[in-house]
N, C-alpha and C positions, 0 to 999 in steps of 0.2 A: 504493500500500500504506500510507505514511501517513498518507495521508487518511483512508484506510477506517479505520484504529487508533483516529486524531483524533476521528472522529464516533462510534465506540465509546466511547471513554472519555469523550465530551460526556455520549454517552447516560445510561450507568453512572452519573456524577454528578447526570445531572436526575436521575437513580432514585431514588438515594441520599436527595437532597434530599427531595424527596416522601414517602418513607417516613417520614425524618425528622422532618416537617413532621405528620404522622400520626400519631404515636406521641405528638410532643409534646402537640398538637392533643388525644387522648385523655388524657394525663397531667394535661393544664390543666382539661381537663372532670372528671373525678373529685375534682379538688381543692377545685374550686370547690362540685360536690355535697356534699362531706363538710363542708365549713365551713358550707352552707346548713343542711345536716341536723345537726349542732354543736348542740347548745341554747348561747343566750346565757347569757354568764357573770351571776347574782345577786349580790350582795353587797350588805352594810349600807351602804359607805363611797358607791357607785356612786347607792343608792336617795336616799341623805344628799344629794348633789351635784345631782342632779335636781330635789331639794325646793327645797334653797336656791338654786337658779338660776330655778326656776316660780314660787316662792312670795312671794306681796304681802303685806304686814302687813295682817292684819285685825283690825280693830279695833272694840269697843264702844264707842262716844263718848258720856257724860255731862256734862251740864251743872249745875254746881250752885251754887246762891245762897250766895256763905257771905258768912258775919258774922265776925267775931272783935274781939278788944279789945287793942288793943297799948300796953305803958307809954309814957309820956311821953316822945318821937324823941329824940334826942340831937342833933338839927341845930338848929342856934342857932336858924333863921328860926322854929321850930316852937318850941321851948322858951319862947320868948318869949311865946307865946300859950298855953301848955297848961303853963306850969310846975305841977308834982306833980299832974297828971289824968293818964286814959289816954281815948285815942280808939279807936270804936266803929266801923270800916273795913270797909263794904260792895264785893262785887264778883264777878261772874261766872267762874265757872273752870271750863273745860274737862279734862276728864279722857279720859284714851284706855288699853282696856283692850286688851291683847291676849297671845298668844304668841311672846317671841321667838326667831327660830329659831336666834339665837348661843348659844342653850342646849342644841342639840342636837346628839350626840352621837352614831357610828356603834353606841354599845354602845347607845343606844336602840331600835335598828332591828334584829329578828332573821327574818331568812330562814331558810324550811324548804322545800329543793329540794326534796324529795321528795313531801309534802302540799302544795306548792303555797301556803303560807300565808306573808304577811307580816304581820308583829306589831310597833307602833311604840306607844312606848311618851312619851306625847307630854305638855311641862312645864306645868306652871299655867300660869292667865293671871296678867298683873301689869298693875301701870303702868306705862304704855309712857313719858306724857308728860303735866304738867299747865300748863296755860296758862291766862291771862287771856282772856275773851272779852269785849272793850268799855275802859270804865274805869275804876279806884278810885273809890267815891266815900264819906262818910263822914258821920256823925250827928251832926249840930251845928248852934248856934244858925245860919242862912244867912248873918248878914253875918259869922260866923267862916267857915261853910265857903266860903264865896267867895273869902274871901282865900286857902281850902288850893288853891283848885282849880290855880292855876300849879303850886304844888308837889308836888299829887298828879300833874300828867303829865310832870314830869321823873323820868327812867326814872334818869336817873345817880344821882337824890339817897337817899342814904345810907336814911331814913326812910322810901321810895316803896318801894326793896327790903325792908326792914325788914316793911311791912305787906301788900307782896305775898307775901312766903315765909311770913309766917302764914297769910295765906286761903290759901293752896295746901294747906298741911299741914292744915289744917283740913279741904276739902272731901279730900283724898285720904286721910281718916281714915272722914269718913262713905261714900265709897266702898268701901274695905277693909271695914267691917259689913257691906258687901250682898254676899254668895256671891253669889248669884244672875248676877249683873253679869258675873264671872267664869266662873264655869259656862257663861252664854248665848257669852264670848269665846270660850271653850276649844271649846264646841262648832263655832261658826262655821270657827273653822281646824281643827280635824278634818275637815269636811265639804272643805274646799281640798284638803287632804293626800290626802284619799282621793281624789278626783279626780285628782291628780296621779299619785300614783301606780298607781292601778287605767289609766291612759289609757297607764303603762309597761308595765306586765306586766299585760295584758290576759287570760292564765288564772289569772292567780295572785286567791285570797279576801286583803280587804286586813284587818288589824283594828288597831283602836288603840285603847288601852290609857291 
């Protein structure tokens, strides 16, 4: 007698189990459909964190010849040969144009669930960075510039920075004149952007502004 109880109440509890197992089973299925059928959460901040994690500096690179005319160095070796002139400091300067994206902002980015639209609202281009490309060299009789030449490629010396911070300011002056330059930057990273995020939100129309 009980044994026969024993294998009843074994039974009863596989039962149980199984049931249990079933219901769960159906509970975990339903939850899962409804998170699937869920639309994904939009947001500004979300679309913001996508960009700046996809997004490579694009850039317009110019090169430009500048000239400019710097007073007479203050560094003794120089003075001594140029006392009251000024020298005539040639040199190549790279310029890089672009957008960057430490200026954006989630109040730039506005989602509309409902029309499906994203609107970014996207910052000039600037200058990113300007650089020498090669090395100073400068207008003068030959056996004067031959003697500057040591001291045109000492990067430490006082007078070397002196007439590189003017051709920089000089060519990223005639850059700043050219819109154009800017417009073709700005354009290039819109076209990133939109890619970036039209490849997120694949129904959504993207626009930028």
């Amino acid at each position: 007698m009980n044994r026969t109880k024993f294998t009843l109440l074994f039974v009863v509890i596989i039962f149980l189990i199984i049931i249990a197992v079933f219901f769960y089973g159906r509970y975990q299925g339903k939850t899962v459909a409804l998170l699937e059928d869920r639309p994904s959460i939009v947001n500004s901040q979300g679309i913001l964190e996508r960009i700046t994690d996809q997004y490579f500096l694009v850039t317009k690179t110019v090169f430009i010849n500048s000239k400019v005319e710097i007073e007479t160095p203050k560094n003794n070796d120089w003075t001594d040969l140029f006392t009251g002139k000024k020298l005539t400091v040639l040199g190549l300067i790279r310029v890089d144009v672009g957008v960057d994206m430490k200026n954006m902002r989630p109040e730039n980015i506005v989602v509309d669930s409902q029309k499906k639209i994203v609107t970014i609202s996207l910052p000039h281009a600037d200058i990113l960075d300007s650089s020498l490309s090669g090395q100073l060299d400068i207008v003068a009789d030959k056996s004067i510039a031959e003697k500057l030449k040591s001291l045109l490629k000492n990067t430490n010396n006082e007078d070397y920075n002196l007439a590189l911070e003017t051709l920089i300011s000089s060519a990223n002056s005639q850059v700043t004149a050219d819109e154009s330059i800017f417009n073709e930057a700005r354009e290039d990273s819109a076209k990133v952007i939109n890619l970036i995020v039209s490849g997120m939100l694949k129904d959504y129309q993207i626009v930028i502004e």
